[in-house]
Backbone bond lengths (Angstrom), bond angles and torsions (degrees), N, CA, C in turn:
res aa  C-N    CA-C-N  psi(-1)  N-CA   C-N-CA  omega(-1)  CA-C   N-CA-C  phi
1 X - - - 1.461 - - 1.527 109.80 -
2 X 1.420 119.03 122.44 1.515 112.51 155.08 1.473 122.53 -74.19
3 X 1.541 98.47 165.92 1.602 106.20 -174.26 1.439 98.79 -98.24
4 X 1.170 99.23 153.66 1.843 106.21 154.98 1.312 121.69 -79.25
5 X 1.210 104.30 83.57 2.016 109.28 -159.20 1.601 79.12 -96.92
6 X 1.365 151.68 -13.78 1.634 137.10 161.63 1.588 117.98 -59.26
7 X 0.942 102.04 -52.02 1.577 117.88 157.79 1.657 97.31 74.85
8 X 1.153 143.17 34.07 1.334 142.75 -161.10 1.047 122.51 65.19
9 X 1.843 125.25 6.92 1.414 116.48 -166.66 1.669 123.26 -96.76
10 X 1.495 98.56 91.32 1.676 109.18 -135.29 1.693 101.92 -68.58
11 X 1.701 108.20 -26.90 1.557 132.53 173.10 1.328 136.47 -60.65
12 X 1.050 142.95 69.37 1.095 136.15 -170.13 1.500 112.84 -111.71
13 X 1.776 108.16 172.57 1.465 104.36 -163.48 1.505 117.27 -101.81
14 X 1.288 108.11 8.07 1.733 108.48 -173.70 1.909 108.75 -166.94
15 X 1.206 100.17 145.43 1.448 95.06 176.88 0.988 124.28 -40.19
16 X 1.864 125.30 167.26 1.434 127.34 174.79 1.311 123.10 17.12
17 X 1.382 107.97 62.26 1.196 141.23 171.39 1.356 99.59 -98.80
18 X 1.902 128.41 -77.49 0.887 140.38 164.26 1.381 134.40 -108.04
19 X 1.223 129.38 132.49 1.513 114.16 176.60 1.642 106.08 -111.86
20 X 1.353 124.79 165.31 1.315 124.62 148.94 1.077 136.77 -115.41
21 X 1.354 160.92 167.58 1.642 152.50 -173.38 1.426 104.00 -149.01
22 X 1.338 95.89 169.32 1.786 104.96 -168.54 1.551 92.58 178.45
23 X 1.526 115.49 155.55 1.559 119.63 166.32 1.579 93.14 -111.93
24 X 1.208 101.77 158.55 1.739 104.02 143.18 1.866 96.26 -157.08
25 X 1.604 95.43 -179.24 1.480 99.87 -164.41 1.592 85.04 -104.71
26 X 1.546 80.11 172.12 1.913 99.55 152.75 1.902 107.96 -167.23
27 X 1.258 84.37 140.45 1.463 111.29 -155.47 1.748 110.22 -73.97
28 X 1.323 130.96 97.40 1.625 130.23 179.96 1.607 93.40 -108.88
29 X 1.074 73.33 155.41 2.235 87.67 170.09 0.811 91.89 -55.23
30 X 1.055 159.76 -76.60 1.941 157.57 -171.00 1.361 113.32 -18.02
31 X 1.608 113.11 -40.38 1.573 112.90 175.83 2.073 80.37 139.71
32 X 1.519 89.75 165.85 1.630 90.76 159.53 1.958 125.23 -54.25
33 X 1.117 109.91 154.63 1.780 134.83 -174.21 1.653 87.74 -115.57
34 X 1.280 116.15 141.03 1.353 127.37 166.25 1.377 105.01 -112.87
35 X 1.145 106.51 114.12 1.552 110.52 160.51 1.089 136.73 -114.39
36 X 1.796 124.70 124.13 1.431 116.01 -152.28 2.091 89.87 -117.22
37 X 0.835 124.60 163.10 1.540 134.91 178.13 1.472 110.91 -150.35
38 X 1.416 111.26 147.10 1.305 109.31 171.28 1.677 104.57 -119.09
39 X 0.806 114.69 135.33 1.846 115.72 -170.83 1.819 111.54 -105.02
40 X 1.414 159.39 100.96 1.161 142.87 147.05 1.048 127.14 -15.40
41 X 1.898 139.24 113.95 1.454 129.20 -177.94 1.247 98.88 -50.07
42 X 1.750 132.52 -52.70 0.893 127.27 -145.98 1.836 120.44 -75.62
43 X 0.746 109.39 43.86 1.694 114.58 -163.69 1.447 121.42 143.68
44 X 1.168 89.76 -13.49 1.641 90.52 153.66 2.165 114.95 66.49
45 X 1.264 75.71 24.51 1.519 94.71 -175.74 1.543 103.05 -67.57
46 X 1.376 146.91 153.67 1.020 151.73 104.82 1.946 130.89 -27.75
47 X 1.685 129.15 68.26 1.130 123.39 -130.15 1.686 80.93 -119.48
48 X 1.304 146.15 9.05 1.453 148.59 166.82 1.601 99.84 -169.37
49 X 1.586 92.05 144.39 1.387 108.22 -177.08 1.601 103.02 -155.66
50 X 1.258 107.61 152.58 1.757 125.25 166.99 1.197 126.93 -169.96
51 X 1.391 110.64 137.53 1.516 114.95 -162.06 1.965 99.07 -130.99
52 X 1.504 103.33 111.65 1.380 104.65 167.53 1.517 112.08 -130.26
53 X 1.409 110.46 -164.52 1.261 130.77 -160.55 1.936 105.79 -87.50
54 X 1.599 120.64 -19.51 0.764 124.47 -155.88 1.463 101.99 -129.28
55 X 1.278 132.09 156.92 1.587 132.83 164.63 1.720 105.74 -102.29
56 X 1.137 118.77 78.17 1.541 118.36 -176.30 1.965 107.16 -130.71
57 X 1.148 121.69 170.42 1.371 119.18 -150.52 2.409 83.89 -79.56
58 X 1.488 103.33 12.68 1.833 84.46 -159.08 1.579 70.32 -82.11
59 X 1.378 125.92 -54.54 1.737 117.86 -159.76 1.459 106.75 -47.58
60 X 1.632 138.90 -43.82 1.324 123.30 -176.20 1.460 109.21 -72.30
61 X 1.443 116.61 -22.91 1.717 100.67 -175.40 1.430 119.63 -89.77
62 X 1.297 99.22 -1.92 1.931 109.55 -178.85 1.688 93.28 -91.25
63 X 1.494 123.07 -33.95 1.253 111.79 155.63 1.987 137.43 -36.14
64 X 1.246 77.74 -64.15 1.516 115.49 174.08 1.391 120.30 -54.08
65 X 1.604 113.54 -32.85 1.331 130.00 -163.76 1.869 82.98 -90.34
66 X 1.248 105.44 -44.35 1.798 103.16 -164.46 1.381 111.68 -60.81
67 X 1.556 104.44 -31.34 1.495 102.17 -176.64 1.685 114.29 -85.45
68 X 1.457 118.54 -32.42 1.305 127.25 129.01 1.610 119.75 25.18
69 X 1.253 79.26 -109.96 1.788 123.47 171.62 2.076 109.91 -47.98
70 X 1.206 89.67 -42.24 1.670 97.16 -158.36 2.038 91.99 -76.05
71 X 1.405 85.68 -52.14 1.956 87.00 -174.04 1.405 124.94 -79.56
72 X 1.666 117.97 -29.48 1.163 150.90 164.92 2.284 80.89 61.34
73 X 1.530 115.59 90.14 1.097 107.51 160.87 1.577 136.88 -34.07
74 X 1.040 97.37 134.52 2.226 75.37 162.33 1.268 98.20 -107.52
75 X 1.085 139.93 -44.14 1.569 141.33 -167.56 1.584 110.91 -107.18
76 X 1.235 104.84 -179.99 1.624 111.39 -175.34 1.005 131.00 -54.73
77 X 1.549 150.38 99.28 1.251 128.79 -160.18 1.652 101.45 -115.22
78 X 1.884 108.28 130.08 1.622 110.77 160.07 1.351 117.97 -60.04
79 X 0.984 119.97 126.56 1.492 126.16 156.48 1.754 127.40 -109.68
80 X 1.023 95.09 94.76 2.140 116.05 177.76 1.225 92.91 -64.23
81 X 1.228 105.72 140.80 1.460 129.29 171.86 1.992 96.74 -151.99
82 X 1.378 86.26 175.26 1.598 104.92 165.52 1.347 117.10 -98.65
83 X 1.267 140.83 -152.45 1.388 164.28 -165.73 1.665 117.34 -80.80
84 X 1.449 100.04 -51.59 1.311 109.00 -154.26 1.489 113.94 -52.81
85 X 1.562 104.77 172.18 1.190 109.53 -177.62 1.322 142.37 -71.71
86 X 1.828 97.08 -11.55 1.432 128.73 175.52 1.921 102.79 -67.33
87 X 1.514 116.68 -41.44 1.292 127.46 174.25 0.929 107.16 -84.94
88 X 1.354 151.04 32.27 1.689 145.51 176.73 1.451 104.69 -131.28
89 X 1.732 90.32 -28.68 2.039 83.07 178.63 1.437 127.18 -50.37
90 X 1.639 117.24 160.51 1.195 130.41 163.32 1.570 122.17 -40.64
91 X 2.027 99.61 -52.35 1.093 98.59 178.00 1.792 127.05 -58.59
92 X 1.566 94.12 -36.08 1.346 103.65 -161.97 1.879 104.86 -67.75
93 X 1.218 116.98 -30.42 1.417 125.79 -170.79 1.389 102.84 -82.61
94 X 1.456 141.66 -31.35 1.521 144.63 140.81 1.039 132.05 -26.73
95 X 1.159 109.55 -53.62 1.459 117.39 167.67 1.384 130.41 -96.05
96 X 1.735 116.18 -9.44 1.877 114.70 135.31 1.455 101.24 -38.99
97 X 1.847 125.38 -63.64 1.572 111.13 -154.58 1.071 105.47 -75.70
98 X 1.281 126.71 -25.13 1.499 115.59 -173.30 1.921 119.44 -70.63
99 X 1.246 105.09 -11.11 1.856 115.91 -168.51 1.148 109.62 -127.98
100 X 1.808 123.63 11.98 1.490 142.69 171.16 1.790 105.95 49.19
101 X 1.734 94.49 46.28 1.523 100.10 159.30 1.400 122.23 -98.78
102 X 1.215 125.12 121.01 1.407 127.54 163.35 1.740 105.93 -52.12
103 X 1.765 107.90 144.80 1.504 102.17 165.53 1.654 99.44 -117.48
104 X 1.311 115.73 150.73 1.502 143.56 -168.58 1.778 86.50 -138.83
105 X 1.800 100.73 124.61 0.912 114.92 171.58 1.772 112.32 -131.91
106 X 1.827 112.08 136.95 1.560 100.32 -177.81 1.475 107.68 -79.57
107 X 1.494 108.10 164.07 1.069 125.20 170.02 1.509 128.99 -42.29
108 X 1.399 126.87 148.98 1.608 104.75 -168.36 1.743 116.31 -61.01
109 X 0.935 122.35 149.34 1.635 114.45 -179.84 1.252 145.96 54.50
110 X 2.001 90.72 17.09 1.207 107.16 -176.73 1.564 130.54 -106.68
111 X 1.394 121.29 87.99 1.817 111.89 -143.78 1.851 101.40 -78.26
112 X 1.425 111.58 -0.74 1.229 127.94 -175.48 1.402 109.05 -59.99
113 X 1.687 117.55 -42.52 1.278 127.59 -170.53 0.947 136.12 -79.47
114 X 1.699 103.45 -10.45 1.942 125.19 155.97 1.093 108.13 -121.09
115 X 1.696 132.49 54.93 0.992 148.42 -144.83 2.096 82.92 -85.40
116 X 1.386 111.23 -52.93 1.374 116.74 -168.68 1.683 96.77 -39.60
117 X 1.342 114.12 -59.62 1.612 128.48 -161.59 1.605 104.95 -32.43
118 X 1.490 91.79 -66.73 1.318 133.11 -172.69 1.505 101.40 -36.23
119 X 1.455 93.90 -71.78 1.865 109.92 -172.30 1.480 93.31 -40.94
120 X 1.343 137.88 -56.18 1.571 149.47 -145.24 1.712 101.67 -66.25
121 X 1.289 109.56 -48.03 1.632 121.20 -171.46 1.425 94.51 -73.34
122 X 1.170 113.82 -55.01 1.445 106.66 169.52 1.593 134.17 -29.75
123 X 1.498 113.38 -75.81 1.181 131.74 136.92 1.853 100.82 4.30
124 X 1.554 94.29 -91.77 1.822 108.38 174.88 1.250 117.64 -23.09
125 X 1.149 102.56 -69.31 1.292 109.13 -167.81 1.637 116.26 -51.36
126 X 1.615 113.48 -63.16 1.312 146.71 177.69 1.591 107.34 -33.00
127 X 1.446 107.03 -49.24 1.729 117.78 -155.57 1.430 91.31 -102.85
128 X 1.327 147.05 -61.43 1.381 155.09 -157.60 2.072 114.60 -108.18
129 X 1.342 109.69 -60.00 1.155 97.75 -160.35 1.431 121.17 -86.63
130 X 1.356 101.62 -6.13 1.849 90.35 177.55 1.445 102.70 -96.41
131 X 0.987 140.54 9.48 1.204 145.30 -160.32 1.941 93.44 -111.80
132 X 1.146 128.81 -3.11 1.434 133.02 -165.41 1.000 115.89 -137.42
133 X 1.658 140.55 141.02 1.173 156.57 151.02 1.388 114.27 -82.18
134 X 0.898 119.41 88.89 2.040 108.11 171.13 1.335 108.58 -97.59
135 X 1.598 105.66 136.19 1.163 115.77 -179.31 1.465 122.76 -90.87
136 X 1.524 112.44 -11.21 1.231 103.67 157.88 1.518 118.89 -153.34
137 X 1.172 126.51 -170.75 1.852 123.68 -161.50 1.206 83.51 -58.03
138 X 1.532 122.97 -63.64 1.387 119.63 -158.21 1.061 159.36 -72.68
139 X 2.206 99.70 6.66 0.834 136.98 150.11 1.354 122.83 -79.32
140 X 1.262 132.21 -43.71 1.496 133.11 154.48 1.560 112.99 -34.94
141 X 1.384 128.64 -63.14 1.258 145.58 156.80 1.745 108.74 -14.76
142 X 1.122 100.07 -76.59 1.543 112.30 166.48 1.384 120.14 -24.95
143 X 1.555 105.97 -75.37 1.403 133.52 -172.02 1.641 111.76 -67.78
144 X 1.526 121.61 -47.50 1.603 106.16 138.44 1.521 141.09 -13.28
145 X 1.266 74.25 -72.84 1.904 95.62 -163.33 1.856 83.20 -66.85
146 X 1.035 131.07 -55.45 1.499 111.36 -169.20 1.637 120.42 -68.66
147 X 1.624 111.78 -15.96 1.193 99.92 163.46 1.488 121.39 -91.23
148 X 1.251 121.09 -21.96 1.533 122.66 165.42 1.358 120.74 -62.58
149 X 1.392 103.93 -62.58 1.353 106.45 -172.80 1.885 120.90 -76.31
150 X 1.531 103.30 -31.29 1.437 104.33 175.75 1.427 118.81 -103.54
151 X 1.106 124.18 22.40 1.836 142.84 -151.11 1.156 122.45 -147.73
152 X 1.357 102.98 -113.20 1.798 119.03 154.19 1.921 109.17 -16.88
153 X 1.430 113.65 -100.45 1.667 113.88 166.95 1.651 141.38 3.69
154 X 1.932 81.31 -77.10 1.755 93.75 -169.25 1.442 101.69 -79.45
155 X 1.915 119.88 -40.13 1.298 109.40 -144.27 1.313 109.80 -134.47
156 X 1.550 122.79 -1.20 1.696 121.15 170.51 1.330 114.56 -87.59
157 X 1.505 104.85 134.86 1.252 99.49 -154.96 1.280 104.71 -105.05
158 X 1.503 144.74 118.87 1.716 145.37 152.76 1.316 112.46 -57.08
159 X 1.542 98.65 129.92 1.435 106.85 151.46 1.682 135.38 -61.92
160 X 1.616 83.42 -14.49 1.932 89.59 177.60 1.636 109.35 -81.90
161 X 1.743 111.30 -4.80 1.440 115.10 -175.91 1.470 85.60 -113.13
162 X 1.314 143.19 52.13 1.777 128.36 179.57 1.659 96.04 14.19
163 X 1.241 100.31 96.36 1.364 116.75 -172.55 0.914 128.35 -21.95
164 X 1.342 111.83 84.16 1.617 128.83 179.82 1.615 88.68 -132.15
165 X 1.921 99.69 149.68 1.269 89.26 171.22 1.327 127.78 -81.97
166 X 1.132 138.46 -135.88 1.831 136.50 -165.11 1.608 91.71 -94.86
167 X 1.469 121.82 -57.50 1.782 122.24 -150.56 2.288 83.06 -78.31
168 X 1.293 112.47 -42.16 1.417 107.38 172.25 1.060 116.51 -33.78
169 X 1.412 125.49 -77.27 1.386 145.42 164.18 1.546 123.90 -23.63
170 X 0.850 116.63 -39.12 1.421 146.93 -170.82 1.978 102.07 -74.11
171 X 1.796 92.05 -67.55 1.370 98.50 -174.15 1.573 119.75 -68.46
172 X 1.663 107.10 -9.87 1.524 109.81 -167.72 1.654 98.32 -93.16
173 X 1.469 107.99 -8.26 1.361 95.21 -171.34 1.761 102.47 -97.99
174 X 1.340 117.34 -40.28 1.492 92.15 153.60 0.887 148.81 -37.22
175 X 1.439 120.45 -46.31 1.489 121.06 176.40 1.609 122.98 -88.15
């Protein structure tokens, strides 16, 4: 069993410190798209994402792998997740040790404890996806990636960042 060593503490003071993850679906004539994301507490960036055909532990670690790759840690990073079975796998706990990520898991039945995740799909849903019919995975795919990566990211702005968006936030704290 993991602990909830995040403990709700959604704030932190510097990047890849903490991340969180979560799947949710979205519905194309094709059948449901699983989409898993990993978000930075610290800015609230969207920093790995993947959207497939299946809900299995490969969609959260191709997530995981993006943010990986994209941040390349130097130090220890928590990673919050929920319950599921995609976060319980072999694979998925291998490759925490292999990239010196800690895993932080919420409590059973508690959606409070990836409350950030949560808020994010929300967001999704609210601004982009109910407003759309996609007819197939690979249009969802599309329509993602342009609200994350060209939307969501560079230019929506949080009040938890004094409204700057996530990559804003990010760059003001380097310099």
């Amino acid at each position: 069993m993991v602990d909830n060593t995040l403990a709700r503490q959604f704030d932190v003071d510097a990047p890849d410190t903490a991340w969180v993850t979560d799947i949710t679906y979205i519905k194309t004539m094709e059948g449901f798209a699983y989409l898993a994301v990993v978000i930075d507490l610290f800015s609230r960036r969207v920093i790995g994402w993947s959207l497939q055909s299946r809900q299995t532990s490969e969609v959260v670690l191709q997530a995981l792998h993006m943010a990986v790759w994209r941040r390349k840690p130097q130090n220890t990073v928590l990673v919050h997740s929920d319950q599921g079975s995609q976060f319980t796998s072999m694979d998925w706990a291998s490759f925490l040790r292999h990239h010196n990520l800690v895993h932080s898991m919420s409590r059973r039945g508690n959606c409070h404890d990836n409350a950030v995740a949560e808020s994010f799909f929300s967001l999704l849903t609210r601004e982009r996806i109910r407003r759309r019919t996609y007819r197939t995975r690979d249009e969802a795919r599309q329509d993602v990636f342009d609200y994350i990566e060209m939307f969501y990211n560079p230019t929506r702005k949080h009040v938890r960042n004094g409204m700057l968006s996530p990559v804003e936030f990010e760059r003001r704290h380097q310099t």
